[in-house]
C-alpha positions as CSV (number, residue, x, y, z in Angstrom):
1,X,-105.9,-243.3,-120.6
2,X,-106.6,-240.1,-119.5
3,X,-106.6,-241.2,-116.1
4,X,-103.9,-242.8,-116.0
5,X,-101.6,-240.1,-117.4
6,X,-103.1,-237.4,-115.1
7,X,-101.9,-240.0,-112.0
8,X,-98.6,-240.8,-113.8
9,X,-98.3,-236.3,-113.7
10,X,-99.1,-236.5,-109.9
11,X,-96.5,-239.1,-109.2
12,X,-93.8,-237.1,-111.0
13,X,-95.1,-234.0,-109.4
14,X,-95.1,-235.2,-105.8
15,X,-91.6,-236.5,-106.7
16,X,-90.1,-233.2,-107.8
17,X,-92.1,-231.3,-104.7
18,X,-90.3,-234.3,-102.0
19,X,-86.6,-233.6,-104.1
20,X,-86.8,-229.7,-103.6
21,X,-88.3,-230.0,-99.9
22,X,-85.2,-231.9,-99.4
23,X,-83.4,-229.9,-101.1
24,X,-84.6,-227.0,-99.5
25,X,-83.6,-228.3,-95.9
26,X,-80.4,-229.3,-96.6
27,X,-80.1,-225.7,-97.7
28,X,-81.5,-224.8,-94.1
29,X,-79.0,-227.1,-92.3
30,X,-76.4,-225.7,-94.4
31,X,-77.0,-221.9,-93.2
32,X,-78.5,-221.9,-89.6
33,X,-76.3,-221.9,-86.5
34,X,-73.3,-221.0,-89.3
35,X,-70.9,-218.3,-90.8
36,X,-71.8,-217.4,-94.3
37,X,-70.3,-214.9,-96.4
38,X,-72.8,-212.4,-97.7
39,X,-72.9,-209.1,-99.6
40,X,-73.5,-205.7,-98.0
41,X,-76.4,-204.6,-100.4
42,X,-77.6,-201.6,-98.6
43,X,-77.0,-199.4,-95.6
44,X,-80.2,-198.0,-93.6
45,X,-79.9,-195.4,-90.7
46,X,-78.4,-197.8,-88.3
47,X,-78.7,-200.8,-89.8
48,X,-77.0,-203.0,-92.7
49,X,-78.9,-205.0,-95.7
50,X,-76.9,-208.1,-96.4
51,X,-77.6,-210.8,-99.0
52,X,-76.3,-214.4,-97.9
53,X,-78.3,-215.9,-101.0
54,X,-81.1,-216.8,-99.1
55,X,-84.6,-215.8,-100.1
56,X,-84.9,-212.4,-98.1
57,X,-81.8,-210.0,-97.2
58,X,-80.8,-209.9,-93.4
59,X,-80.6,-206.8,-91.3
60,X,-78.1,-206.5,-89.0
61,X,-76.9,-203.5,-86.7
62,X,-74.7,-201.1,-87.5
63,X,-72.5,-201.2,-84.2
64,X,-71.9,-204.4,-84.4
65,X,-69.5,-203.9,-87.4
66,X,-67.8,-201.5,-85.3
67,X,-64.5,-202.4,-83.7
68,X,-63.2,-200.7,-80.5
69,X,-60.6,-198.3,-80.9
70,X,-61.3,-198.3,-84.4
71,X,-63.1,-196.5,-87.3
72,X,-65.9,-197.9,-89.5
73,X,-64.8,-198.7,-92.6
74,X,-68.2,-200.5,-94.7
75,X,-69.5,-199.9,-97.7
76,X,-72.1,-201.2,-100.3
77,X,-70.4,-204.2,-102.4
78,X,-68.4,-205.2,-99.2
79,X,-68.1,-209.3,-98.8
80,X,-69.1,-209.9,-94.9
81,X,-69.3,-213.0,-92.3
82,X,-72.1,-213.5,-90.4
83,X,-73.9,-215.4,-88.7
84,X,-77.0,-216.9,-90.0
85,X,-79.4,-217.7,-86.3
86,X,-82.5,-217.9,-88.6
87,X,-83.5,-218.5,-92.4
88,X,-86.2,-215.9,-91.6
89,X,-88.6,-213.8,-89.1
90,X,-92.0,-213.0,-89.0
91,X,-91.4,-210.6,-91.1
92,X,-89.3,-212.7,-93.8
93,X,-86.0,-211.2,-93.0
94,X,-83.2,-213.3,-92.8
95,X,-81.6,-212.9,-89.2
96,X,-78.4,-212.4,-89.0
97,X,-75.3,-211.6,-86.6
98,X,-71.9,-209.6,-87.2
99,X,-71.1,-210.2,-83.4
100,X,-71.6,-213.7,-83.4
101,X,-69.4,-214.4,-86.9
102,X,-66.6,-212.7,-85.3
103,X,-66.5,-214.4,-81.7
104,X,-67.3,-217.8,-83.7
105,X,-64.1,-217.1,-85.4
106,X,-62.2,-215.1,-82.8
107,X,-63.1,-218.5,-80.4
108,X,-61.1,-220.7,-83.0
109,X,-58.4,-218.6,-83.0
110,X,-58.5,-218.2,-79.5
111,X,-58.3,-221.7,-78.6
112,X,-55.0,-222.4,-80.9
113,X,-53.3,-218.9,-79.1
114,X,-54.1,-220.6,-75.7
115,X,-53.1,-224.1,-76.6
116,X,-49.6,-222.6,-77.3
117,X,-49.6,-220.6,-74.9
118,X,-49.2,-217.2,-77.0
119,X,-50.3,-213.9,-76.3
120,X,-53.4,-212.5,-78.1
121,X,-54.6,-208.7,-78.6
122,X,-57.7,-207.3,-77.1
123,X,-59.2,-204.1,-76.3
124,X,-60.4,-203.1,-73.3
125,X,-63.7,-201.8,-74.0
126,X,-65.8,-201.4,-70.9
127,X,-65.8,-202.0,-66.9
128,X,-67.8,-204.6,-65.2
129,X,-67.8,-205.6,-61.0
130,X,-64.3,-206.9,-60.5
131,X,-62.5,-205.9,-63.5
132,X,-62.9,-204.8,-66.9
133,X,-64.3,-206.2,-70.6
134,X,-62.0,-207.0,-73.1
135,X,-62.6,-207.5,-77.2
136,X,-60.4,-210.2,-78.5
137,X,-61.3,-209.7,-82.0
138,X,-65.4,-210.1,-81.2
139,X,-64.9,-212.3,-78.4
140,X,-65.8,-210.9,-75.0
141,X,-63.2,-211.7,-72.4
142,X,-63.1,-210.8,-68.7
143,X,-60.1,-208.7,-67.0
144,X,-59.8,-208.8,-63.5
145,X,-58.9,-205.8,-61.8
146,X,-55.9,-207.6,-60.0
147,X,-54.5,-208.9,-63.6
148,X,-54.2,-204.8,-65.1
149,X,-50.9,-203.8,-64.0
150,X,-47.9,-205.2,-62.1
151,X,-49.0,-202.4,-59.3
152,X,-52.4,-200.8,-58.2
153,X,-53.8,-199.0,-61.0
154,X,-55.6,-195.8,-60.0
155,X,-56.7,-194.6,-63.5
156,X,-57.4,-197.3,-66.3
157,X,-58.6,-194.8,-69.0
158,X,-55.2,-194.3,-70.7
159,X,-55.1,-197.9,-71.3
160,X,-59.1,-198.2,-72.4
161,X,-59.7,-198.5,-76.9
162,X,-56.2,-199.4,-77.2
163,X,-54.8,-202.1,-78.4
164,X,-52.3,-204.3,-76.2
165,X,-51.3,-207.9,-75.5
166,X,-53.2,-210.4,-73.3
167,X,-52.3,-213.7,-71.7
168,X,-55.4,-216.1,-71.5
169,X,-55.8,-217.7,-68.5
170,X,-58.6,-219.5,-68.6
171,X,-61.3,-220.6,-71.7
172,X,-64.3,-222.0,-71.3
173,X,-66.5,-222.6,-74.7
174,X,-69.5,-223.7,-73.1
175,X,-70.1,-221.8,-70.9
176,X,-68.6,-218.7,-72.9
177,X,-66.0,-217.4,-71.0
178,X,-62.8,-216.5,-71.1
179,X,-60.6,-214.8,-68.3
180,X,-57.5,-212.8,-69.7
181,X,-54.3,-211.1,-67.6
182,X,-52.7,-208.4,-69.0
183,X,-50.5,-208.4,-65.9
184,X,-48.8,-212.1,-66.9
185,X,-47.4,-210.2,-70.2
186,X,-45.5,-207.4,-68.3
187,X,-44.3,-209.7,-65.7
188,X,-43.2,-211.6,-68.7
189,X,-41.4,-208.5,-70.1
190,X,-40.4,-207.4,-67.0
191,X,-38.3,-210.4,-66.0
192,X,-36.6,-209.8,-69.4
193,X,-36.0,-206.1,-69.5
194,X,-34.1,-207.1,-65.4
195,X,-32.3,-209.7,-66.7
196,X,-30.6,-207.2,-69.2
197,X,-31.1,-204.3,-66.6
198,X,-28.8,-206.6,-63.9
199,X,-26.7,-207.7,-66.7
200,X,-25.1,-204.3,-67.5
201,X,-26.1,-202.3,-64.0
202,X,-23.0,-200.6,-63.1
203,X,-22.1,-197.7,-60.1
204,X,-22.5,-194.2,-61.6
205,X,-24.9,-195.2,-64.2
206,X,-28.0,-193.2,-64.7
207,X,-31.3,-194.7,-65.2
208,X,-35.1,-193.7,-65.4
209,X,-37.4,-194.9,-63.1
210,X,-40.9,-194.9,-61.5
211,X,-41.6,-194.0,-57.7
212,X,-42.9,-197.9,-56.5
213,X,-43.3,-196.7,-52.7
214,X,-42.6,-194.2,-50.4
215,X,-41.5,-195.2,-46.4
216,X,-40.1,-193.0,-43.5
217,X,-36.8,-193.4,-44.5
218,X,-36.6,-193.5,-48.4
219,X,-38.8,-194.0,-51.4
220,X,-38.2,-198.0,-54.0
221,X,-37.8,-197.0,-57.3
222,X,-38.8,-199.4,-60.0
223,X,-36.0,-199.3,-62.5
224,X,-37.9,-201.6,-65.0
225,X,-38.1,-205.0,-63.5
226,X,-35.9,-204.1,-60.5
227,X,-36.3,-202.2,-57.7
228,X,-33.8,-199.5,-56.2
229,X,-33.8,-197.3,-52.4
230,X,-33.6,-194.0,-52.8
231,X,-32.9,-193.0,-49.4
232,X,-34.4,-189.7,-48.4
233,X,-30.8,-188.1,-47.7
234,X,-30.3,-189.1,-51.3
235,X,-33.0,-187.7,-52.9
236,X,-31.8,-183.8,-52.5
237,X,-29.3,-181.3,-51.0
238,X,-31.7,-179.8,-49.4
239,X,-33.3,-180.8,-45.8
240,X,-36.4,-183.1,-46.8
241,X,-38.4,-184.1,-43.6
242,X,-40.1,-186.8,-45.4
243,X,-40.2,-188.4,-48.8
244,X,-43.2,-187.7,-49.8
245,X,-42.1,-183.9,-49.3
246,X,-40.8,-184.3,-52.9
247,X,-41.7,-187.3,-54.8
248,X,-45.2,-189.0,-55.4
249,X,-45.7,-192.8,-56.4
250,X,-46.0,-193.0,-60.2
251,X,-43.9,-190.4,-60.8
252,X,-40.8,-191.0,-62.9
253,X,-37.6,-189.9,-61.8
254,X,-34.2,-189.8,-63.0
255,X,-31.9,-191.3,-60.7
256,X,-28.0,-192.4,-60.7
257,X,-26.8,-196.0,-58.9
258,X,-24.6,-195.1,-55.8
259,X,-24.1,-198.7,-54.9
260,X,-25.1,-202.5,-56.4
261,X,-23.9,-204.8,-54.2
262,X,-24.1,-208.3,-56.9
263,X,-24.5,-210.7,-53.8
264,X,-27.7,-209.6,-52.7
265,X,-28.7,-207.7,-55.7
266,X,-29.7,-204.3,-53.6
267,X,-29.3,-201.1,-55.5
268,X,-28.8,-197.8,-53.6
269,X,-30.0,-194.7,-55.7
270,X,-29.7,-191.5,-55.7
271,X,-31.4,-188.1,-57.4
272,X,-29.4,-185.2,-55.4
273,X,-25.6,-186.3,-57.1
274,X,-27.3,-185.6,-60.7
275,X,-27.2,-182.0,-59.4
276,X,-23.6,-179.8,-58.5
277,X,-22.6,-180.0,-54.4
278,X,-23.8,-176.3,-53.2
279,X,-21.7,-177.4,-50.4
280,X,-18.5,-177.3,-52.8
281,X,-17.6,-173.3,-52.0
282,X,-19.8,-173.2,-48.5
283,X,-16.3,-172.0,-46.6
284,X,-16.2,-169.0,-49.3
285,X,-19.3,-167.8,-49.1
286,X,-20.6,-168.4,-45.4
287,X,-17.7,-166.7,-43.8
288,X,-17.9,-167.0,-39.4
289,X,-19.2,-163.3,-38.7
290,X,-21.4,-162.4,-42.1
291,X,-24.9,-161.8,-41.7
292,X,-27.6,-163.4,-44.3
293,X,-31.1,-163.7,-44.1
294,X,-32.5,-167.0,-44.2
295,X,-36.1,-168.8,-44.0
296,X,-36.8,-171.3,-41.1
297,X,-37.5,-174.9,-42.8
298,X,-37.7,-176.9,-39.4
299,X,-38.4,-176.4,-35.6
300,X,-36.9,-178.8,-33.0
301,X,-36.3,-179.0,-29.6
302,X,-33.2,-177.8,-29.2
303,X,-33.4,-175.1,-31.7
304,X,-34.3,-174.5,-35.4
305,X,-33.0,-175.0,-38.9
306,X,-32.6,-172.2,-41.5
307,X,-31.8,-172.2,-45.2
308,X,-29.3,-169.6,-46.2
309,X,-29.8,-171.3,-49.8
310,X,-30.7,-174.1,-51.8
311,X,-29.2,-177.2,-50.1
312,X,-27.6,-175.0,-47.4
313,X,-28.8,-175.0,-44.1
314,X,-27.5,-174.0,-40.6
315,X,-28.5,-174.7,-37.2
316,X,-29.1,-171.7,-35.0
317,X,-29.4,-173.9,-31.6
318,X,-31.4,-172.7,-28.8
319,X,-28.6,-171.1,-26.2
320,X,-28.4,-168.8,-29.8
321,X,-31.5,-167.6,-30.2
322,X,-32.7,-165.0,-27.7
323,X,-30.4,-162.7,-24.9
324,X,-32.9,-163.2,-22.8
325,X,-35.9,-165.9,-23.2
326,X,-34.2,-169.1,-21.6
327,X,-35.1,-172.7,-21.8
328,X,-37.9,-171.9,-24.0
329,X,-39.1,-173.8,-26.7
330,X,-37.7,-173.0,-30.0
331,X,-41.4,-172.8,-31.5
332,X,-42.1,-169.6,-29.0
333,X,-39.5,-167.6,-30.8
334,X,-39.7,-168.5,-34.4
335,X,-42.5,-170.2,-36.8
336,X,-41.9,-172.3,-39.4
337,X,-41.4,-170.7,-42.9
338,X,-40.1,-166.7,-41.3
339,X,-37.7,-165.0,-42.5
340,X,-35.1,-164.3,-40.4
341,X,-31.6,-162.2,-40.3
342,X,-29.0,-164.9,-39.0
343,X,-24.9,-164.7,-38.5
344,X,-22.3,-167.3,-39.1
345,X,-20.8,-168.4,-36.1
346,X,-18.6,-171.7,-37.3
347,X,-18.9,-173.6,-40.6
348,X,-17.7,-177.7,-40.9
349,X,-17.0,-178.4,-44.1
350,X,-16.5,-181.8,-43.1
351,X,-19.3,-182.8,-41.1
352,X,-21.6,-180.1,-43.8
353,X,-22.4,-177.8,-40.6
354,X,-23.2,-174.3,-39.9
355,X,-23.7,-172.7,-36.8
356,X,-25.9,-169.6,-36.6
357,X,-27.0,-166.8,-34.0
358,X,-30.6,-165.1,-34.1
359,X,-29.3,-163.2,-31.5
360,X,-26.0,-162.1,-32.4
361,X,-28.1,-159.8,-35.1
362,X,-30.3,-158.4,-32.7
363,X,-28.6,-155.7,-29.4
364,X,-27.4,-157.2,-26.3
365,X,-29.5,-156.1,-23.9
366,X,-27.1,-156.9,-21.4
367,X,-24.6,-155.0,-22.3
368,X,-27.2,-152.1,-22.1
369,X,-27.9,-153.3,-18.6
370,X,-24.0,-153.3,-17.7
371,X,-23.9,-149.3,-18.7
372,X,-26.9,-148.2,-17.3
373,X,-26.5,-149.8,-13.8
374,X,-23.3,-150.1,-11.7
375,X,-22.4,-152.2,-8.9
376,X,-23.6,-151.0,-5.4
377,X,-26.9,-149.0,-7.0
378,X,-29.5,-149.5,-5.2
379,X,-33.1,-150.1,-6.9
380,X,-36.5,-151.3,-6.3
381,X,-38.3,-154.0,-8.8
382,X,-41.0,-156.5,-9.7
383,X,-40.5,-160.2,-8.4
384,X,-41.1,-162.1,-11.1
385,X,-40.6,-165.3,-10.1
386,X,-39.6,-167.3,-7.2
387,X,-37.6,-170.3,-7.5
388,X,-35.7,-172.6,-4.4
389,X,-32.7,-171.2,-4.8
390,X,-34.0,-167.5,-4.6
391,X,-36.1,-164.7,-6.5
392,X,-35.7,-162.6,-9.9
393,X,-36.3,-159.2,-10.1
394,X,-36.9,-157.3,-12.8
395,X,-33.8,-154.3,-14.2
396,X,-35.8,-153.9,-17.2
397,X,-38.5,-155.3,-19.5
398,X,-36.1,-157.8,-20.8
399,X,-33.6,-158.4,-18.0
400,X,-34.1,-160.1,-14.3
401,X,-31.3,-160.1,-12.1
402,X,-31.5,-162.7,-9.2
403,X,-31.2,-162.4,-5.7
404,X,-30.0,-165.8,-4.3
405,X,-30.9,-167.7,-1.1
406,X,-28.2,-166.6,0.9
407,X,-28.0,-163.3,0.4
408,X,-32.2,-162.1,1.5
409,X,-31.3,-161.7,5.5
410,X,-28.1,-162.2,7.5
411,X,-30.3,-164.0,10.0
412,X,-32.3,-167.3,8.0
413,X,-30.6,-168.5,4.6
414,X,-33.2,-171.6,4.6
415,X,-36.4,-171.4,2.1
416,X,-38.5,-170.7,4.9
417,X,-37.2,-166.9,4.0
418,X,-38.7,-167.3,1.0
419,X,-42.2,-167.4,1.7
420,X,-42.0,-164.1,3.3
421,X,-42.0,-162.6,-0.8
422,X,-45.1,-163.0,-3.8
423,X,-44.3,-163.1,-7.5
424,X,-45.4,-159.3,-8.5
425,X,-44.3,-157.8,-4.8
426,X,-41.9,-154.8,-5.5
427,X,-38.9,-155.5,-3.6
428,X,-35.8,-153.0,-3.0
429,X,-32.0,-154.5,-4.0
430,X,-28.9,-153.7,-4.1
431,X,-26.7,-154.7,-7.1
432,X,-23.6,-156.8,-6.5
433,X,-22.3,-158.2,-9.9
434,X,-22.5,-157.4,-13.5
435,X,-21.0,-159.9,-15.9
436,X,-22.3,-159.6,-19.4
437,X,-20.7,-162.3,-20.8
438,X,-22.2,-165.0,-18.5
439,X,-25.4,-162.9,-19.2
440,X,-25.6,-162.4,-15.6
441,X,-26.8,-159.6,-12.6
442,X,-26.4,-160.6,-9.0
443,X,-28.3,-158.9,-6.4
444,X,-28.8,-158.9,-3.1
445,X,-31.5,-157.3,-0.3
446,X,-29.3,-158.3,3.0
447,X,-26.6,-156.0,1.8
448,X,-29.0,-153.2,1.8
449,X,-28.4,-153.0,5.9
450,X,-25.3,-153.6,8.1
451,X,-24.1,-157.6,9.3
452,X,-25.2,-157.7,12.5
453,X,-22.7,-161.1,12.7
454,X,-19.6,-158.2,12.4
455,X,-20.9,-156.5,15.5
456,X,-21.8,-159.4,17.5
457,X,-18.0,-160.6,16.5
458,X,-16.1,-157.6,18.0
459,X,-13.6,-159.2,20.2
460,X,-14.0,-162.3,19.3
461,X,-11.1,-164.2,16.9
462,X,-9.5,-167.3,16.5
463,X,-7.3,-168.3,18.9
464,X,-8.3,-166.3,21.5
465,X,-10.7,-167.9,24.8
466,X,-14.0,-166.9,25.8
467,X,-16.4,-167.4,28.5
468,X,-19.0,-169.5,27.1
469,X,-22.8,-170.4,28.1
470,X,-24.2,-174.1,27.6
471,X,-27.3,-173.9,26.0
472,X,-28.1,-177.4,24.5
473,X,-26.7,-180.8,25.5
474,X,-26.2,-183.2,22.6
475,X,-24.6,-186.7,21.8
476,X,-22.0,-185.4,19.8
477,X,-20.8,-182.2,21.9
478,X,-22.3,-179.2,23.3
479,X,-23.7,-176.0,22.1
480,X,-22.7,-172.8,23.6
481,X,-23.3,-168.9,23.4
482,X,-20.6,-166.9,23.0
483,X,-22.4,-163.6,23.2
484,X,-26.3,-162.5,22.0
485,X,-26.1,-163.1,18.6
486,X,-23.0,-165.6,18.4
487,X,-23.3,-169.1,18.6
488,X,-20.9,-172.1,19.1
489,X,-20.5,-175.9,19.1
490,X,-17.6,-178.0,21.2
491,X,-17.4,-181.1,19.8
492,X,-17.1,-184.1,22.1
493,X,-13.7,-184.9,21.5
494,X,-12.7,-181.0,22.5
495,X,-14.6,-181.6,26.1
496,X,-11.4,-182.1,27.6
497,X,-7.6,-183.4,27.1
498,X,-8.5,-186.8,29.2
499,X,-10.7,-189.1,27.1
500,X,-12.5,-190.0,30.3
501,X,-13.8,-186.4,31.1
502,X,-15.0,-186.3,27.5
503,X,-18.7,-186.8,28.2
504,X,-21.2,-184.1,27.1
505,X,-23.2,-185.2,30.4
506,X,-21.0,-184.3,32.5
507,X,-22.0,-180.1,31.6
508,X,-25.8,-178.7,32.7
509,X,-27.7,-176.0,30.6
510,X,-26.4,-172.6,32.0
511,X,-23.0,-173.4,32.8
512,X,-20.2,-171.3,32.4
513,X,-17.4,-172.5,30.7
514,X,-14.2,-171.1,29.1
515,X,-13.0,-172.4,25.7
516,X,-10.7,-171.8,22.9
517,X,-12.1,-170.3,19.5
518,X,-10.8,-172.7,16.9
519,X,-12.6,-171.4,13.6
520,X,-14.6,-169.1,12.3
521,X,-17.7,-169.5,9.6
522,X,-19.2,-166.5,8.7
523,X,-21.5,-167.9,6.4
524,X,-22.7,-170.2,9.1
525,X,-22.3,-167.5,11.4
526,X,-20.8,-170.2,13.9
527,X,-17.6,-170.3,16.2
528,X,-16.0,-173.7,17.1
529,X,-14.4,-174.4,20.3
530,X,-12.4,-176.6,21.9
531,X,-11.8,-176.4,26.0
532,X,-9.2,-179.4,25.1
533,X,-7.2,-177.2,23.0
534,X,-7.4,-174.4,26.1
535,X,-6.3,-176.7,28.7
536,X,-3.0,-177.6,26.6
537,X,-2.0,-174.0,26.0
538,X,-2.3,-173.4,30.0
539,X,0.1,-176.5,30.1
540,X,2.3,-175.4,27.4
541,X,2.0,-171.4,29.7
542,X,2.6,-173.3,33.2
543,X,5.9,-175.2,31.7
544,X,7.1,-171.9,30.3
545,X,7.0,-169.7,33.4
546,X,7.2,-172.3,36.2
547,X,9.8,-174.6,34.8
548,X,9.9,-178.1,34.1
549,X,10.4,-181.7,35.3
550,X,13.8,-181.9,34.7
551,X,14.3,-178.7,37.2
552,X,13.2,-181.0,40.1
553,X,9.6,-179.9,40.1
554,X,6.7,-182.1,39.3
555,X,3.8,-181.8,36.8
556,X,1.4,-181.9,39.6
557,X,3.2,-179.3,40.9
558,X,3.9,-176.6,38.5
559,X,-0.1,-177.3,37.7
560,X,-0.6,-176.4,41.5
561,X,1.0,-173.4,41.4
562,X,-0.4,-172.4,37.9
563,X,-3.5,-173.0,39.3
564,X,-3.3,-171.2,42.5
565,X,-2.1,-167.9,40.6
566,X,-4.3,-167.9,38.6
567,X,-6.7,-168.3,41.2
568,X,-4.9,-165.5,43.4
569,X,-5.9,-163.3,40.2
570,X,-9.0,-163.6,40.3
């Protein structure tokens, strides 16, 4: 019996062992790979004791019941999810994850947000290659760079441990990923905050907005879902070379709409009509003769810009600038950023122009030049330079007079003359004009000796007839000389009053011939003469002393007579 009982006792023992090994790993299947709730019993430097009811207490880490962007709030007593991975270690802990409870819930929730296509809150918490991480409640999302911000961000740490809305764009559970845009949401808000912007945009109103991009000629304005030009005339009163000489991208900028055109939807902005026209009382202030003293802002080629004040500037163009320093560059006379003493020489209200003198402030050294010199002194000065139409010699530091081409010698007025002089040669003159106004002195070297051309022209004037010498035979007439130093040209239609005889090969070099002085050029210092026009004054002389036809006498014959008298003279 004995036996028997003690069997029966191992039956029922092996029976109860089998029931609670079963019921044991039900208990296992129940808690790994699951979230329990359990009870924060302790907390240990930088860990935290949890009870989940299993046979040992679970440690988990501290910073994983950290949130980003937010506090810690835990204490002993606290009811927390976790994660059960194992019922226990080596070392008979339960192991346990925070991290893992909260993305195996934040997943769940995830999935219905995407499924209807809502927005979800995250945190970015870190960067990675290509973008950024994002906590969505404990699960780790990516951010790519290109999803941030509507435009290029330069700086993400303002938006980093703060809380904002995301847009998932992709989910993938198996793999564990998910992709996020935070850019999707403001595009979202965007397209709402323009609908109402272009809904009540009106001419005149002014709006905040945020510098988008900045070109050559202007600088696009986001106005909050809509763009606007602010065109760089626009932006202020005063002269602005380029944009970026006042505004920066990202910077926000208050702004009032000039013009919305509704068909195309463009917006023309500006900044300078939130500010009073300095131009309003220019006239009153800027008076044509008043002096003020300005700073240069700009240098160009044909002379520079000053501002009197801010938003007013004049133009003091080159031909203003200096009494003396002609066709030179602006930029040799004044630098960018001087200071310089300017008059008013016209103001256009109108057209917002205001003509100034540099020089009008400084003496005019030509009229210095007009009282120290008179015309007919006589001087002797530096070349200093030597152009093709003569040379300038120096009056003064400041002042050149010129000697033109045609009056160096009596005798050559070609350029040849001019290679006789050097730039630096001292050179004596004689002054001829003064006119300060035309900021000009006129000299001259011939006049420093007598025209030999007047000598050599004693006797001779027009009308009268010469004896003449051939010297040169050409197709178009012949040249003569009238005396040593007096030359002359009969064309070939003054060779004589019968076409036929009017051949220039007809004279030989050396011949004598008398002719008719028909004009004058002094500057040329050359007679014309005409033996045509002298043999019909000896007819029109023969018809007056000898008669004429109708007496009975024939041409031939009064020209006989004439002829032989004259001959008889001789």
């Amino acid at each position: 019996m004995a036996s028997v009982a003690a069997r029966l006792q191992d039956n029922l023992d092996s029976k109860e062992f089998a029931k609670l090994l079963e019921d044991s790993l039900k208990g296992q299947e129940t808690f790994t790979g699951n979230v329990v709730n359990g009870t924060v019993v302790a907390l240990k430097d930088d860990f935290v004791m949890v009870d989940v009811g299993l046979k040992s207490e679970g440690r988990v880490p501290l910073n994983e019941f950290r949130k980003p962007g937010e506090e810690l709030e835990l204490n002993v007593g606290d009811t927390v999810e976790v994660y059960v991975e194992r019922m226990e270690n080596r070392q008979g802990e339960s192991v346990l994850s925070r991290d893992k409870a909260r993305r195996e819930e934040a997943w769940i929730e995830l999935e219905k947000s995407h499924d209807k296509n809502e927005r979800v809150t995250g945190v970015i918490f870190g960067r990675v290659k290509g973008g950024f991480t994002v906590d969505l409640g404990g699960a780790v999302a990516f951010l790519p760079g290109s999803q941030v911000d509507i435009r290029p961000v330069r700086d993400v740490s303002p938006l980093m441990d703060t809380p904002q809305p995301f847009h998932i764009l992709k989910m993938d559970r198996a793999r564990g990923n998910i992709v996020v845009s935070r850019r999707a949401v403001l595009e979202e808000s965007r397209a709402e905050a323009r609908s109402d912007l272009m809904d009540n945009l009106a001419e005149g109103q002014v709006l905040q907005g945020v510098v988008k991009n900045i070109t050559d000629y202007g600088a696009f304005v986001d106005l909050g879902g809509v763009d606007g030009l602010l065109h760089v005339t626009d932006i202020s009163w005063k002269r602005i070379n380029h944009p970026s000489d006042a505004l920066q991208i990202g910077q926000t900028v208050d702004v009032q709409v000039i013009r919305f055109n509704e068909d195309n939807q463009r917006i023309s902005l500006g900044m300078k009509q939130l500010e009073s026209d300095p131009w309003a009382d220019v006239a009153a202030k800027f008076v044509p003769g008043a002096k003020f003293t300005g700073r240069i802002t700009n240098i160009a080629d044909y002379g520079a810009f000053v501002e009197l004040e801010d938003g007013i500037e004049g133009l003091v163009h080159v031909s203003e600038m200096s009494w003396t320093k002609k066709n030179v560059h602006p930029g040799k006379i004044v630098s960018t950023s001087q200071e310089v003493e300017v008059m008013v020489l016209e103001v256009d209200e109108e057209k917002r122009r205001i003509s100034l003198g540099l020089k009008q402030c400084q003496e005019n050294p030509w009229e210095q030049v007009a009282e120290k010199h008179k015309v007919g002194d006589e001087f002797e000065g530096e070349i200093r330079n030597i152009t093709e139409f003569g040379l300038f010699v120096a009056l003064d530091e400041e002042i050149d007079g010129m000697v033109h081409l045609s009056d160096i010698s009596w005798e050559d007025e070609s350029e040849e003359v001019l290679k006789s002089f050097n730039k630096g040669d001292k050179v004596k003159v004689k002054i001829l004009e003064i006119d300060p106004e035309k900021e000009r002195v006129a000299l001259g070297i011939k006049q420093l000796s007598d025209d030999p051309f007047a000598g050599a022209m004693e006797g001779v004037k027009k009308g009268g007839t010469v004896t003449c010498t051939v010297t040169e035979i050409t197709s178009g007439g012949v040249e003569v000389s009238v005396n040593d130093d007096v030359k002359g040209f009969i064309k070939k239609s003054e060779l004589s009053r019968e076409r036929s005889e009017q051949r220039p090969d007809r004279f030989a070099v050396g011949e004598k011939v008398d002719a008719k002085i028909v004009s004058i050029d002094k500057k040329s210092r050359q007679v014309g003469l005409s033996i045509k026009a002298r043999e019909v004054d000896e007819d029109k002389q023969a018809m007056q002393e000898f008669g004429s036809t109708e007496s009975g006498a024939s041409l031939g014959d009064i020209l006989g007579a004439a002829l032989k008298e004259n001959e008889d003279k001789k």
